[in-house]
C-alpha positions as a Python dict, from the first residue, in 0.01 Angstrom:
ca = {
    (1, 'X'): (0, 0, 0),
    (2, 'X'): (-270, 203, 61),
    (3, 'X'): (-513, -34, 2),
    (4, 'X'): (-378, -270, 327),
    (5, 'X'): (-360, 57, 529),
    (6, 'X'): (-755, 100, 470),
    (7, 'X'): (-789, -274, 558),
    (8, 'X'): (-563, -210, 884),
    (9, 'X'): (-738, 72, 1005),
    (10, 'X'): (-1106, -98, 956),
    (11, 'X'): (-987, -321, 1171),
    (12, 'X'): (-859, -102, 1463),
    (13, 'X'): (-1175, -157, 1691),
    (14, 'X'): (-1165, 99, 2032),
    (15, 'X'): (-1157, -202, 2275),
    (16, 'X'): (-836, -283, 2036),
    (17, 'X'): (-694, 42, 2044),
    (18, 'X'): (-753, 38, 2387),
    (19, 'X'): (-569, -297, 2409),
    (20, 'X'): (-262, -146, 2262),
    (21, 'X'): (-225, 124, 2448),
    (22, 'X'): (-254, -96, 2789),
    (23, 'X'): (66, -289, 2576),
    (24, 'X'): (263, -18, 2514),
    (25, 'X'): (194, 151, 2836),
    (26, 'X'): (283, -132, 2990),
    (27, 'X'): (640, -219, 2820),
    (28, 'X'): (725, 201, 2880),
    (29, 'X'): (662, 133, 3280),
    (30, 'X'): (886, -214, 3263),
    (31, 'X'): (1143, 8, 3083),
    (32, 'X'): (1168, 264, 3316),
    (33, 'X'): (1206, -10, 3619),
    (34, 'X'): (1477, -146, 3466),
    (35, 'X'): (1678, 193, 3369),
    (36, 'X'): (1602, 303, 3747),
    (37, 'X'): (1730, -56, 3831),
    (38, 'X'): (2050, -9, 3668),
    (39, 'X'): (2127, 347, 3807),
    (40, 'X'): (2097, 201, 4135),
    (41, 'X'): (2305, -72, 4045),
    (42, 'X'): (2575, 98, 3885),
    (43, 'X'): (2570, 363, 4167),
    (44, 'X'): (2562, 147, 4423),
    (45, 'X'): (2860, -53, 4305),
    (46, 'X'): (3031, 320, 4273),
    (47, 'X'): (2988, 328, 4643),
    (48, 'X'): (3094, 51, 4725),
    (49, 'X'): (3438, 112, 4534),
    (50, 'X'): (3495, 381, 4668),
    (51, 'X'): (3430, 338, 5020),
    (52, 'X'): (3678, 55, 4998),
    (53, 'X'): (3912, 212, 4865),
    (54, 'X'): (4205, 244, 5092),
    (55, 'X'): (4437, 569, 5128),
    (56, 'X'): (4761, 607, 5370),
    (57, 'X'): (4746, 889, 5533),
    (58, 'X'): (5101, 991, 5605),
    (59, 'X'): (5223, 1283, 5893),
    (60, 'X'): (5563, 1403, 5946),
    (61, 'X'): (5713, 1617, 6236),
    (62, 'X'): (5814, 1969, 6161),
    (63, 'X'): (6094, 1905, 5947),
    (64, 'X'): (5875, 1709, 5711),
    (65, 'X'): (6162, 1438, 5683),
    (66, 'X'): (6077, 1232, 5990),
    (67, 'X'): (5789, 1018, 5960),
    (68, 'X'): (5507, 1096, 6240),
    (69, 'X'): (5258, 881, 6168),
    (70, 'X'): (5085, 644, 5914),
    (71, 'X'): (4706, 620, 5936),
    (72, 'X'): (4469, 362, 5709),
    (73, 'X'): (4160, 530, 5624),
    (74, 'X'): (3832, 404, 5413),
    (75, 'X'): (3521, 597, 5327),
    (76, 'X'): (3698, 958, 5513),
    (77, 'X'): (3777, 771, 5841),
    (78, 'X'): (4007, 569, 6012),
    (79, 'X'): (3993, 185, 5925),
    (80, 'X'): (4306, -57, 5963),
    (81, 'X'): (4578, 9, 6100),
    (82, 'X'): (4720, 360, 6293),
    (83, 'X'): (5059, 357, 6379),
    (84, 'X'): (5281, 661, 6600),
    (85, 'X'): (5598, 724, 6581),
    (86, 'X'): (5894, 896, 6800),
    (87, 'X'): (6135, 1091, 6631),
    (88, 'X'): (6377, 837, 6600),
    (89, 'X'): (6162, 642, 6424),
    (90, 'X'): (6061, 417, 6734),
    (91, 'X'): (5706, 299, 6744),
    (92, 'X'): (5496, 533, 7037),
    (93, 'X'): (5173, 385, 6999),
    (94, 'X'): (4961, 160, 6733),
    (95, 'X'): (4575, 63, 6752),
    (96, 'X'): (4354, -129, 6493),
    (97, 'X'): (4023, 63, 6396),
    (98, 'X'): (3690, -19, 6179),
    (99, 'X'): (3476, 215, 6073),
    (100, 'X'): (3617, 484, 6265),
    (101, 'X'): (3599, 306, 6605),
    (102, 'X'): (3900, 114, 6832),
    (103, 'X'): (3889, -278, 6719),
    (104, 'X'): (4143, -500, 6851),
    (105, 'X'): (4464, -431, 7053),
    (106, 'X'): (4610, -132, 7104),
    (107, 'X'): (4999, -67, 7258),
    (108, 'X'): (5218, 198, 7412),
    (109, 'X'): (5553, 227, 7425),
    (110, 'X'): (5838, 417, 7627),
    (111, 'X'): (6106, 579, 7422),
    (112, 'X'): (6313, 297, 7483),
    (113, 'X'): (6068, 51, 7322),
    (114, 'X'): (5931, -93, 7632),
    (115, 'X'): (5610, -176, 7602),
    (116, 'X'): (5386, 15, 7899),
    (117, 'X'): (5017, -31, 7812),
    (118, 'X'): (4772, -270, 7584),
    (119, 'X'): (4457, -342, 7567),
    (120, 'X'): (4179, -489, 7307),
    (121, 'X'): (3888, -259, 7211),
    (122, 'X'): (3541, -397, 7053),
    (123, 'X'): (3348, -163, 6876),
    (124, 'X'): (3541, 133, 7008),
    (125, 'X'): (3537, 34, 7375),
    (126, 'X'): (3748, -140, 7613),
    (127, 'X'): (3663, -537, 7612),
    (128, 'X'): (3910, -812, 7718),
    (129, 'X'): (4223, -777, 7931),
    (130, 'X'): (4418, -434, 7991),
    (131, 'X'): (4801, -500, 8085),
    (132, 'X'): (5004, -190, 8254),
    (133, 'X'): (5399, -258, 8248),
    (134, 'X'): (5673, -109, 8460),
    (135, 'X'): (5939, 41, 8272),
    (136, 'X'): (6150, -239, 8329),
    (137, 'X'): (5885, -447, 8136),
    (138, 'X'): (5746, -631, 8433),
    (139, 'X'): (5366, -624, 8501),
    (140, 'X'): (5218, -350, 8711),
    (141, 'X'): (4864, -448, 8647),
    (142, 'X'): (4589, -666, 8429),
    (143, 'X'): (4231, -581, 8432),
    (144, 'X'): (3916, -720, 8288),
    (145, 'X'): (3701, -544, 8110),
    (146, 'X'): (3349, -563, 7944),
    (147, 'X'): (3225, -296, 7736),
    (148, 'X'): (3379, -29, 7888),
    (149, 'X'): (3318, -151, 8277),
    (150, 'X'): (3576, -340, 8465),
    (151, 'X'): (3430, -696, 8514),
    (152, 'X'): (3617, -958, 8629),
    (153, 'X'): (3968, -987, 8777),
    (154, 'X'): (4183, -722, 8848),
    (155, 'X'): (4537, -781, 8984),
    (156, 'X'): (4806, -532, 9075),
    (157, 'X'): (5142, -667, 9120),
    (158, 'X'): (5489, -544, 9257),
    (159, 'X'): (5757, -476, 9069),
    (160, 'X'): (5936, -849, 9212),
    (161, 'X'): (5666, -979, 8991),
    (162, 'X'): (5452, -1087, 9289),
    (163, 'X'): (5092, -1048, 9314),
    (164, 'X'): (5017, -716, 9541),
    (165, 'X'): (4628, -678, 9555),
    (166, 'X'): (4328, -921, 9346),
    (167, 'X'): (3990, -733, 9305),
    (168, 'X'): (3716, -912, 9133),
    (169, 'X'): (3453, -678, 8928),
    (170, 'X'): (3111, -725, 8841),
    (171, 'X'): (2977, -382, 8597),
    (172, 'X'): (3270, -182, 8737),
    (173, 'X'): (3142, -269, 9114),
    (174, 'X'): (3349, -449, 9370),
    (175, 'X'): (3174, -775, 9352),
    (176, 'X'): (3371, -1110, 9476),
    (177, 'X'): (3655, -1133, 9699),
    (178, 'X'): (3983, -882, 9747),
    (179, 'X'): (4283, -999, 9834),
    (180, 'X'): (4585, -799, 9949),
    (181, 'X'): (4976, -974, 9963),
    (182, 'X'): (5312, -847, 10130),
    (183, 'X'): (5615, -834, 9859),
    (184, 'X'): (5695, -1206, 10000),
    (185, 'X'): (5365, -1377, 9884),
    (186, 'X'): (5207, -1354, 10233),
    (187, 'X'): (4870, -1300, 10251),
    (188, 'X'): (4739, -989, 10487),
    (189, 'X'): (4357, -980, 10429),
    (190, 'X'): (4101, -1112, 10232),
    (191, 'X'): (3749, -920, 10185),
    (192, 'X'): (3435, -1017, 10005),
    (193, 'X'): (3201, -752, 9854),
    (194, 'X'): (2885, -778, 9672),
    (195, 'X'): (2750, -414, 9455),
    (196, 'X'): (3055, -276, 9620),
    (197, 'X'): (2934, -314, 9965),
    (198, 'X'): (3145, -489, 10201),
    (199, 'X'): (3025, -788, 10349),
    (200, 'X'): (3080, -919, 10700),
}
């Protein structure tokens, strides 16, 4: 044994001691990659798990027996759905969110559960069409809107159902032509506008 240890060590040139250590040096680094690798893999995936991981946030009014309102949540905010109620149990109000912003439709109701309000949001602002109801259920009024800005048509109506006053939008400017209607249907003016100037 110690005779092949002599022979071993004779042999052990500096440029091959040198050799090895580049090896071994080498395999440590490619080690420690792959440990710091799997830390940020397995914490990563923690993440992930958790920030997906849904809780229903429940409130009740003051008697702690009636249900309030039910709230989805993800990662400490609001995502899914949010729903209000009246004390009857009635639905007041319910919205959509992601991430903490407005996404989707949201609706109002009376106590009587008309609806009186909608609209769809996109990333936490208005976009699409706005409704406004009379309490009878009837349309009062449907606007356009784009990122926050009315743009497009907007048309009040009375409570007969007929068309009372049509405003086109452009970036929450009068842009386009305004109409205005009697109760009847008749038509009393028409006015164009462009960057909310009138135009003769």
């Amino acid at each position: 044994m110690m005779h092949t240890l002599d022979r071993l060590a004779n042999r052990l040139t500096p440029d091959l001691v040198r050799k090895l250590y580049w090896v071994l040096g080498t395999i440590i680094v490619l080690l420690m990659l792959v440990y710091l690798l799997l830390i940020a893999f397995y914490t990563h995936r923690n993440d992930a798990a958790s920030s997906s991981d849904l809780i229903i946030q429940k409130k009740y009014y003051d008697d702690g027996k009636i249900l309030k309102s039910v709230t989805e949540m993800r990662g400490g905010q609001k995502d899914g759905s949010v729903i209000e109620y009246y004390k009857d149990g009635s639905v007041e109000w319910e919205s959509n969110y992601k991430k903490g912003l407005k996404e989707g439709a949201e609706r109002w109701y009376n106590p009587y559960g008309v609806l009186e309000w909608e609209c769809n949001y996109q990333a936490g602002r208005k976009h699409g069409l706005e409704t406004i109801y009379y309490a009878d259920g009837n349309i009062r009024r449907k606007t356009m809107y784009k990122k926050d800005l009315k743009h497009g048509w907007e048309r009040v109506y009375y409570q007969n159902g007929q068309v009372q006053l049509e405003v086109e939008y452009y970036n929450n400017m009068y842009h386009g032509i305004q109409r205005k209607y009697t109760k009847e249907g008749k038509l009393i003016y028409t006015q164009r506008y462009e960057n909310n100037n009138r135009v003769k």
